[in-house]
N, C-alpha and C positions, 0 to 999 in steps of 0.2 A: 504494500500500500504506500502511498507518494504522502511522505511529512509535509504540512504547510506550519506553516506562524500565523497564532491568533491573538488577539488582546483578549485577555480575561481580566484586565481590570486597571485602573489610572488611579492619579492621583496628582495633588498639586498642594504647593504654599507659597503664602506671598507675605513677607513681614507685614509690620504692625503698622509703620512707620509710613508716612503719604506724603512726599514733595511736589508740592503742584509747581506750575510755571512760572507764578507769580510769589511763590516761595523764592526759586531761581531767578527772577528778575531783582528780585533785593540785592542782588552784591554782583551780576552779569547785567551787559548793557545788553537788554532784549526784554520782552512782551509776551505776555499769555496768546496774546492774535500771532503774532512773529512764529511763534514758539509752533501750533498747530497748524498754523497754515502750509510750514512747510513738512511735518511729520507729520500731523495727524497726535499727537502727543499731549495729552493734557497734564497727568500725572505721571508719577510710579514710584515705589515700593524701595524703602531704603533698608538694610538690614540693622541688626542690633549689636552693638560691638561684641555682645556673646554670640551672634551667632557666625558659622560657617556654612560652607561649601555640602559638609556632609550633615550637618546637624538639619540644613534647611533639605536635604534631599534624606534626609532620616524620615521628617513629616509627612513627604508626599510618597515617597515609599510605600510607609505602611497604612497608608489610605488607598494604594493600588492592592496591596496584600489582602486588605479587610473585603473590600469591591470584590477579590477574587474568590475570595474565601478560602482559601488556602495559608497550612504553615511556613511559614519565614521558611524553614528548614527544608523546605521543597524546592526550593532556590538554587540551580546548580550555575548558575554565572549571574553576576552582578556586571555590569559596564555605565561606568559614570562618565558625562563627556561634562566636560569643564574648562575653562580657561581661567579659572581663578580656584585651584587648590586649597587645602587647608594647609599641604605641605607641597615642596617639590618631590620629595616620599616620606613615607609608604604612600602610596597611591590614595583619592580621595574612594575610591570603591573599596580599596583594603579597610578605611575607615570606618564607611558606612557597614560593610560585613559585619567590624567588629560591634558597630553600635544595634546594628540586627539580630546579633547572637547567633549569627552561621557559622557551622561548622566546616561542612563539605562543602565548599564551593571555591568554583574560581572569582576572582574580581580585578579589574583592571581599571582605569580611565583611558579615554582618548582624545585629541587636541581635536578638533576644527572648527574650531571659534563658533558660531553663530552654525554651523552646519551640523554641530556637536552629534546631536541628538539623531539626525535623521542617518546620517553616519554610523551611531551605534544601532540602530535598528536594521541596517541593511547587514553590519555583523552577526548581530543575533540572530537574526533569519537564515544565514548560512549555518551558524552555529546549529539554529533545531531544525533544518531540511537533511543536515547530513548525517544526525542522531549524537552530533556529542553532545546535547545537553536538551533536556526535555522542559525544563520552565529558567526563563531567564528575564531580569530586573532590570528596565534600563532607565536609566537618571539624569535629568541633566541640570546641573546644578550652577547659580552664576551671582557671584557679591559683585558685580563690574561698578559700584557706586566706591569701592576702595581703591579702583585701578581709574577711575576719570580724574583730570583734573578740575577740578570743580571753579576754575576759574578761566576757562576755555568754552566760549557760547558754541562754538561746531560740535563736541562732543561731550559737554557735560548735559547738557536738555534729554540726548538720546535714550539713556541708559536706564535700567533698572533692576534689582534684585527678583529672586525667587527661584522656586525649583519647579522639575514635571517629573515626572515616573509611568511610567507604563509594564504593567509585566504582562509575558509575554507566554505562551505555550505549543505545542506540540498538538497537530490536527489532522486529522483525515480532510477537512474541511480547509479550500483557501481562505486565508485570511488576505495575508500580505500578498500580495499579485505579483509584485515586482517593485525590485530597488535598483536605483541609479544612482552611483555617486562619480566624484568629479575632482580633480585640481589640476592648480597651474600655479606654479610657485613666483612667474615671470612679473604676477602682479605684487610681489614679498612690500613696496615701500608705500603702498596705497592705503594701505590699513594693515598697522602692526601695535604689540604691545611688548615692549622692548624688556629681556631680563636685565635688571640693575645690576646684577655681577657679575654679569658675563661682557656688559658694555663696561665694564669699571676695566675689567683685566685686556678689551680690546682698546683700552686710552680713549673710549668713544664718551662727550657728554650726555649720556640721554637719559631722560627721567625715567619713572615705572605707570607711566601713563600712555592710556591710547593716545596711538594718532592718527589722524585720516584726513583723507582727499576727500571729503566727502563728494564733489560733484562729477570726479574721474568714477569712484566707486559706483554710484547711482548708474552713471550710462553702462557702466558691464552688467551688472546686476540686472536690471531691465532685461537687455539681450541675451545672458546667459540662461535667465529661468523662461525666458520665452521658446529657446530651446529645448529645456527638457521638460517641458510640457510638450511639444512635438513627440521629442523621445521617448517619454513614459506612454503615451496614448499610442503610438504605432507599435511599441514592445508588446501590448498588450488588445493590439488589434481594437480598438476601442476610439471613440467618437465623444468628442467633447462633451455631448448631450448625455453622453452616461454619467460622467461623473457631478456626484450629489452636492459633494461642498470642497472647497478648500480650506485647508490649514496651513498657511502661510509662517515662514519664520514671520515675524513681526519687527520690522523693521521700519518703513514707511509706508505710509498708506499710499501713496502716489507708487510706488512698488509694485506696492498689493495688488490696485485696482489694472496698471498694466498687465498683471500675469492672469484676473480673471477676467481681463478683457480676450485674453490669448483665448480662455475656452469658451469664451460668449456666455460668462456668469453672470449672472446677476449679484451685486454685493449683498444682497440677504441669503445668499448664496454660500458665504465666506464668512467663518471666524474672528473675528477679528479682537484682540485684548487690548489692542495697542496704548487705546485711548489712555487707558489706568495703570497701565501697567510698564508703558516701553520697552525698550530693546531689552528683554531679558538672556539676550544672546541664545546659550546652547537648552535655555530653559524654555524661552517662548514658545516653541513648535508644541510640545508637549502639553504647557501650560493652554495652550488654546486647544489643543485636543479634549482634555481633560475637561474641559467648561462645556464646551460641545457635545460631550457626552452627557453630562452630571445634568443640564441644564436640558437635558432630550433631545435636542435639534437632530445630534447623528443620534439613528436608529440601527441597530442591526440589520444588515444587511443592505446598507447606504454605501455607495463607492466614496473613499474619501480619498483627496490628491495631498499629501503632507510635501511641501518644496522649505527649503531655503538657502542663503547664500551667505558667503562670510569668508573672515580674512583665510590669504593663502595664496589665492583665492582657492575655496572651496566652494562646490554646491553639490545638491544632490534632490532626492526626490524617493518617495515613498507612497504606492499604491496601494488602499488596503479596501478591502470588504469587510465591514464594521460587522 
């Protein structure tokens, strides 16, 4: 019989903590109007100095675990994608294991910034098509309000905290249709987050904050997820009119609305957290899954198109039958 990957169950957290625009307009020269008209961005989500990378995907975890109904301990791979660690090791998946209370299992993190999540999910799907692993947790966890500089209007507006989780199973049934992912290292100076110690030891000044082209970034972005929306719909012999909703990384809404214009959507069509929540990097995709479901819109057995793009560049995309 032919293994698929299914979701049996999400989860999600968003700190306590709400910076609106006009929060950020206090101490940057910029505007609540400023601010949304070009992102679509009204809030988002600042963490708590106690928390972390695993502590916040500890939450959303096991509100996938509870939704599954299953024990932690059924868990043979954990994959956290992260761009902001608790350490550079043990891994923030090692973490989260330990704060899980699993025994047997593998766990890892993986880098691709804002692609984090859909990235790990095309692993996991290889991981339970070819029988190593029959239930697997994937996390995607992001403090990126410690790595902006808060004094920079290009990219301290964009950003926000929280985690998503999704676990993941073993099916006679397709779930997941098909995964595409993607890089091209050529764009490395468009969007980067520089390690402090590694520039210290190459005589390089540069601080531990993003930096970004944001308007070189915007036009790849665009063109790139316009293609694999082509890609993922001809992989799967499929017609734009199939698919039910998208789950977009959530990064701009002028973004978004180009790549549902790709499949002739309607934006009630499309998930969208942005507004409250911002670029929660390798957590948004997840985090907008999870709403989407929790809140009924995606039904069982609805097509849903998961895309996003992020530094590297990286992009990728995830088909699934909910």
């Amino acid at each position: 019989m032919m293994r698929y990957t299914r979701i049996i169950g999400t989860g999600g957290y968003l700190p306590k903590r709400v910076v609106t625009n006009i929060d950020i307009s206090q101490t940057v020269d910029t505007s609540d109007a400023w601010i949304y008209e070009r992102t679509g961005i009204r809030s988002r989500r600042v963490a708590g100095s106690d928390e972390t990378a695993s502590s916040m995907g500890e939450i959303a975890a096991r509100q996938a675990i509870e939704t599954a109904g299953i024990e932690a301990e059924e868990i043979d791979l954990i994959i956290v994608a992260t761009g902001t660690p608790d350490r550079i090791y043990p891994s923030t998946g090692c973490l989260l294991q330990q704060r899980l209370n699993i025994q047997n299992c593998v766990a890892f993190d993986i880098q691709a910034a804002c692609s984090g999540s859909v990235f790990a999910l095309s692993i996991a799907d290889q991981y339970i098509k070819s029988g190593a692993a029959d239930k697997v947790l994937v996390v995607g966890s992001e403090i990126c309000s410690r790595v902006v500089d808060w004094t920079d209007r290009g990219t301290c507006i964009l950003f926000g905290d929280g985690a998503g989780a999704v676990l993941l199973e073993a099916s006679g049934q397709a779930g997941i249709l098909s995964t595409h992912i993607h890089s091209d290292g050529g764009y490395e100076d468009l969007l980067y987050l520089p390690n402090p110690q590694s520039a210290a030891k190459a005589n390089r000044d540069e601080s531990g904050y993003i930096n970004m082209r944001g308007n070189e970034v915007f036009k790849v972005a665009v063109n790139t997820l316009g293609r694999i929306v082509d890609e993922t719909l001809a992989a799967n012999n499929m017609q734009q009119s199939e698919v039910d909703w998208l789950v977009p990384h959530q990064a701009n809404t002028r973004i978004i609305a180009a790549t549902a214009k790709k499949l002739k959507m309607s934006m009630d069509n499309v998930i969208l957290t942005l507004e409250t929540q911002g670029n929660t990097s390798s957590a948004s995709v997840l985090l907008a899954l999870n709403e989407g479901i929790r809140d009924g819109r995606i039904q069982r057995g609805h097509v849903v198109l998961m895309e996003a793009f992020g530094a590297g560049f990286t992009w990728g995309s995830a088909l699934i039958k909910y």
